[in-house]
C-alpha positions in Angstrom: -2.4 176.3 -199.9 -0.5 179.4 -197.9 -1.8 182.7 -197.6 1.8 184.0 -198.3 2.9 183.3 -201.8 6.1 181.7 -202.5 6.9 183.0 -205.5 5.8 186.6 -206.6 6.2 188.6 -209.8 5.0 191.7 -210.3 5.8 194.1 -213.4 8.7 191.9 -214.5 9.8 192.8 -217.9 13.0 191.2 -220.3 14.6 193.4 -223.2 17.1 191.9 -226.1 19.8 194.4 -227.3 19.5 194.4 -230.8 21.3 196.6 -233.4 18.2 198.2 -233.7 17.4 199.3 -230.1 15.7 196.9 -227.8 13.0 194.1 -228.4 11.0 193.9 -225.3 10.2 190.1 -225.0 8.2 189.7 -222.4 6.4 193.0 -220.7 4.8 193.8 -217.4 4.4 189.9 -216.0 2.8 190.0 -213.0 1.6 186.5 -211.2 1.9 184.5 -207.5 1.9 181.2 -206.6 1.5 179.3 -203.9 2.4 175.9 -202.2 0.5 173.2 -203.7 -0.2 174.7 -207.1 0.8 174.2 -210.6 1.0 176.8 -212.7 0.6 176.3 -216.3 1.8 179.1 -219.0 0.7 178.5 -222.7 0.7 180.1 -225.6 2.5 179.9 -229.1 6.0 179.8 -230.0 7.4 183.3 -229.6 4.6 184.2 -227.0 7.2 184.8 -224.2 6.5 181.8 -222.0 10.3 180.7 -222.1 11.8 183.9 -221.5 9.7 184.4 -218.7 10.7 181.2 -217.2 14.5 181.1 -217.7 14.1 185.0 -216.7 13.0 184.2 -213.2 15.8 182.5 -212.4 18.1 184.7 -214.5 19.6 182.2 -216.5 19.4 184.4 -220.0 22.5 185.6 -220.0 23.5 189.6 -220.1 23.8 191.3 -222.3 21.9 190.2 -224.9 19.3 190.1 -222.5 18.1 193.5 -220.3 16.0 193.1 -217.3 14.0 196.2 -217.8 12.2 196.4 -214.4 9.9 194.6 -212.1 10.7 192.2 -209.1 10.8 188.4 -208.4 10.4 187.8 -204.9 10.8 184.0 -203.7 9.4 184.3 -199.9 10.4 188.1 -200.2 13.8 187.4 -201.4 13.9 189.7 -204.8 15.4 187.7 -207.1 16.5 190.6 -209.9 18.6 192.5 -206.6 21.1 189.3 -206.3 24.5 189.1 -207.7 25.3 186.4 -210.1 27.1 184.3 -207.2 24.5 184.8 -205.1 22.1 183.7 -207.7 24.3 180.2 -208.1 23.5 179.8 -204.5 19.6 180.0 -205.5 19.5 178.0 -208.7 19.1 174.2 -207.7 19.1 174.4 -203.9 15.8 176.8 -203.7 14.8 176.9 -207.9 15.0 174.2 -209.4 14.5 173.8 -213.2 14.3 171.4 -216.0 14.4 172.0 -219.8 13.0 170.1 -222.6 16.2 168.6 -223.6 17.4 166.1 -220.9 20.7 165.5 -222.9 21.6 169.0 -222.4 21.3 169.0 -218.5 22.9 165.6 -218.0 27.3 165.3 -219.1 28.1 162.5 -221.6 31.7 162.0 -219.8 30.6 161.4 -216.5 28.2 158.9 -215.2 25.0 159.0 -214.0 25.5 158.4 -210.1 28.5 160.7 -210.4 26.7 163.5 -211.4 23.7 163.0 -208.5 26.4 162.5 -206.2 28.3 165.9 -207.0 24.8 167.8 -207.5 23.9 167.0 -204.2 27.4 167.3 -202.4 27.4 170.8 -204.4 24.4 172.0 -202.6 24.8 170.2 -199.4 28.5 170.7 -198.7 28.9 168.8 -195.4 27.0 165.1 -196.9 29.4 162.2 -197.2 30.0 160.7 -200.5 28.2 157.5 -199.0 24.8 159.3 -197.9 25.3 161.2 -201.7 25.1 158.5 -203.3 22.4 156.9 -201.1 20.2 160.1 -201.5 20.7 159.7 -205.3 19.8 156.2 -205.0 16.7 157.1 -203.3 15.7 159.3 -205.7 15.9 157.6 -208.7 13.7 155.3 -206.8 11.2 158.2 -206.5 11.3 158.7 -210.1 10.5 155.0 -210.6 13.4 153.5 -211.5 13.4 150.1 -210.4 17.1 148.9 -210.8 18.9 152.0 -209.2 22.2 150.8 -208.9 22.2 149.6 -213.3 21.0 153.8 -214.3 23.6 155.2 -211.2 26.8 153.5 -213.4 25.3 154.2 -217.1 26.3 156.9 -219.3 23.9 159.3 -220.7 23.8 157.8 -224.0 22.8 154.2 -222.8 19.6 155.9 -221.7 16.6 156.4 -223.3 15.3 160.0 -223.3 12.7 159.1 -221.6 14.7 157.8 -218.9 17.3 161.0 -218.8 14.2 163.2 -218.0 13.2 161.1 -215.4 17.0 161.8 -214.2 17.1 165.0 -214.8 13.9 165.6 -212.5 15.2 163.2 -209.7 18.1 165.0 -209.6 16.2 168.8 -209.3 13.9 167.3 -206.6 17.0 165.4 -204.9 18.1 168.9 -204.1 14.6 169.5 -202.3 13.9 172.8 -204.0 11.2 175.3 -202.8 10.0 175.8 -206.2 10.1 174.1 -209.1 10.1 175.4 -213.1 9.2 172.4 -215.7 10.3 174.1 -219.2 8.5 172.1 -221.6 9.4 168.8 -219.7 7.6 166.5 -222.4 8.1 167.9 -225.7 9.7 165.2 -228.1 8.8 162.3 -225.4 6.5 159.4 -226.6 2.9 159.7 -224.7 3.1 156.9 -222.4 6.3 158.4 -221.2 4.8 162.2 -221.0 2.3 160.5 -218.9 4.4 159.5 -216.4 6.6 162.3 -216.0 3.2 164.4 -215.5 1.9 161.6 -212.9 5.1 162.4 -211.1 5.2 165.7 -211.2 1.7 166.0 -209.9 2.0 163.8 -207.0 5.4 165.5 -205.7 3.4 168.5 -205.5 0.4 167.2 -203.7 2.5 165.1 -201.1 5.0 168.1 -200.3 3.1 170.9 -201.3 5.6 171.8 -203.9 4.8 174.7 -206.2 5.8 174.3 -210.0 5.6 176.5 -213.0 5.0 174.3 -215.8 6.0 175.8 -219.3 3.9 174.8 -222.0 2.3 174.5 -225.4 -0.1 171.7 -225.7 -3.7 172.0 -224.2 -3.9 167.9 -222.2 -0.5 168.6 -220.5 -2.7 171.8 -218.6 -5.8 169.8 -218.8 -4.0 167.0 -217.1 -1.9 169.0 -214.0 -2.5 172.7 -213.9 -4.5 173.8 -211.1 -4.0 177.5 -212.7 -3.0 178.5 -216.2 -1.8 182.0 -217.6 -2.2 182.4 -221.2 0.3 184.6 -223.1 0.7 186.1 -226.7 3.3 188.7 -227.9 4.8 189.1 -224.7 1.7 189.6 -222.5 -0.2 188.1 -220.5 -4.0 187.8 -221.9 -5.5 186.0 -219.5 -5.6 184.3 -216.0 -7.8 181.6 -214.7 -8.6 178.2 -212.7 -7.8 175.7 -214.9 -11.4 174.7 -215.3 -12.9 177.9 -215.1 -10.3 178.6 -218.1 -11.5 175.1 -220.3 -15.0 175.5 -220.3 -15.1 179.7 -220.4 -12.5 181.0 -221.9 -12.5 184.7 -221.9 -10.2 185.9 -224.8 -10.5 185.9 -228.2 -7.0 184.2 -228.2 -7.8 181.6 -225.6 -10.8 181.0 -227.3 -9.0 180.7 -230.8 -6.7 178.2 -229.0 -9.1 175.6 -227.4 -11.0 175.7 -230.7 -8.1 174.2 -232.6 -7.5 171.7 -230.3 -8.7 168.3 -232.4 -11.8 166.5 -231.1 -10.9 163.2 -231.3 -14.7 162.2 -231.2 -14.9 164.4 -234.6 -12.0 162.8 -236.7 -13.5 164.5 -239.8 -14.1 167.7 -238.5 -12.2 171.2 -240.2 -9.2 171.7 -238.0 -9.9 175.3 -236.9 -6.4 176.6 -237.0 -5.7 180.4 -235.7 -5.0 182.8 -239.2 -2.4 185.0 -238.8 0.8 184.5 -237.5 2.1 186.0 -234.4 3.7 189.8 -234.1 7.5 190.1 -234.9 7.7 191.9 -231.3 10.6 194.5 -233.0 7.4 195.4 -234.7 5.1 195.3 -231.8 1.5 196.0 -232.8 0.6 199.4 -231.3 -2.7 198.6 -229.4 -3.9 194.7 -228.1 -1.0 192.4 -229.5 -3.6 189.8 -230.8 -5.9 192.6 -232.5 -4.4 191.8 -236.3 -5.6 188.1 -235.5 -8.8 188.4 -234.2 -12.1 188.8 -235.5 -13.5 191.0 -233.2 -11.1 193.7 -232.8 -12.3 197.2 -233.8 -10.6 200.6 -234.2 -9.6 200.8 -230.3 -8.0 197.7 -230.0 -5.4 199.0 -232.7 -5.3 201.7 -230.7 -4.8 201.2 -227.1 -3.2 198.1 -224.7 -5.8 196.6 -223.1 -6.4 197.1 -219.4 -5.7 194.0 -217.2 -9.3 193.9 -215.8 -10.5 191.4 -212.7 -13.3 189.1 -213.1 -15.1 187.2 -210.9 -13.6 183.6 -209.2 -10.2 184.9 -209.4 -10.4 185.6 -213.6 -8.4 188.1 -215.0 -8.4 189.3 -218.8 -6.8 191.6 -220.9 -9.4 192.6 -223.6 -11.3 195.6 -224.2 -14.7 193.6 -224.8 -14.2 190.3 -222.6 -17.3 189.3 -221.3 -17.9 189.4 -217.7 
């Protein structure tokens, strides 16, 4: 890994105009990373972590959405001081991004080759048509597509979904991007599939170093390529940790309460330990700790007061008032 951080948020907040004044979605987000690491951000529905994503490349549109404050440097570049056009020059060619849909980033008119070839002639204006599509040919290869030439002239909808993911990352890492955000890239895919999309995920970034932000909500996609994980709930972040310093000593309650319900497959007839409660409507943010009506150890302060964000050892950070250190 580099000293110097790639990417770097610090205090970055997102608002929604409502009728009713404004819901702050996601508040005070602060995290780095570096080449070579994966950072993994879980937590339930409605916990922020897609906001946050599509927020750092500013692809919520506003209004509804407010950016509130903060910055989001990519190698010092701040991110929130851009204009939209000069954001369209940023998206693809230095962020790249891809959503848990693959329909939705692919066109049903066009083909498949056509619309590698025009991604990559769109960020690299002075390539040929011929060294497009050879470049597109070449990464569908990477992807592991075996018969290049048969996926280039399909159609969208002669492709399993599987198979448009796989397109849909060939064509972000076609473009070569200096950091890469995976929005839930395996929801709704079938495991043997997830697999592989993880597998080659995991090896891009250890053969070129390239940093991703991986946007999720199940526990063996971070068990399986996250060398770093924050977890977040109501709009903040709770907690911060090495990826096995997080699975086998969680800090917060909620972190806790999340790797307990995960299903023991060597325990089939165990109680599934579910999490009581539902998460905070955040137009009616809880005044104190946002997980306090949830947990069982909350007392009078954490109704009363936020949470510090306090540093633990190895690189640990918590926000809790009685998180053991």
């Amino acid at each position: 890994m580099t000293d110097a951080p790639i990417l770097e948020v610090n205090g970055f907040s997102v608002g929604f105009a409502t009728p009713n004044g404004t819901v702050v979605a996601t508040e005070d987000i602060s995290f780095s990373v570096s080449s070579g690491e994966i950072l993994a951000i879980i937590g339930e529905s409605g916990s922020g972590k897609t906001v946050t994503s599509m927020g750092l490349a500013r692809l919520i549109s506003t209004p509804p959405a407010i950016y509130l404050g903060g910055t989001v440097n990519l190698r010092g570049l701040n991110l929130l001081g851009l204009s939209e056009k000069q954001m369209a020059e940023v998206r693809g060619r230095r962020i790249g991004t891809i959503f848990q849909n693959p329909r939705a980033s692919l066109d049903p008119s066009f083909t498949i080759g056509a619309q590698l070839i025009e991604t990559l002639r769109r960020h690299e204006p002075g390539l040929s048509k011929a060294a497009a599509r050879e470049a597109a040919i070449l990464s569908l290869n990477q992807v592991g597509f075996n018969e290049a030439d048969r996926v280039m002239a399909s159609y969208p909808h002669q492709l399993s979904g599987g198979m448009c993911q796989r397109i849909a990352l060939a064509m972000t890492l076609a473009c070569k991007p200096e950091i890469l955000i995976a929005d839930e890239p395996t929801t709704a895919l079938d495991v043997g599939v997830q697999a592989r999309i993880l597998l080659l995920l995991k090896r891009r970034s250890l053969s070129t170093g390239l940093p991703i932000v991986i946007i999720t909500h199940d526990m063996g996609v971070v068990a399986a390529v996250a060398t770093r994980v924050l977890v977040m709930y109501g709009g903040h972040i709770q907690e911060s940790a090495p990826i096995d310093a997080l699975l086998s000593d969680p800090k917060h309650p909620y972190t806790q309460a999340l790797i307990a319900a995960i299903p023991d497959p060597d325990e089939p007839t165990a109680e599934w330990r579910s999490i009581e409660g539902e998460p905070p409507n955040l137009a009616l943010a809880p005044k104190g700790c946002r997980f306090a009506p949830r947990c069982g150890r909350a007392e009078a302060i954490c109704r009363a007061e936020v949470p510090d964000w306090r540093s633990l050892a190895d690189e640990r950070f918590v926000r809790c008032h009685f998180a053991e250190v």
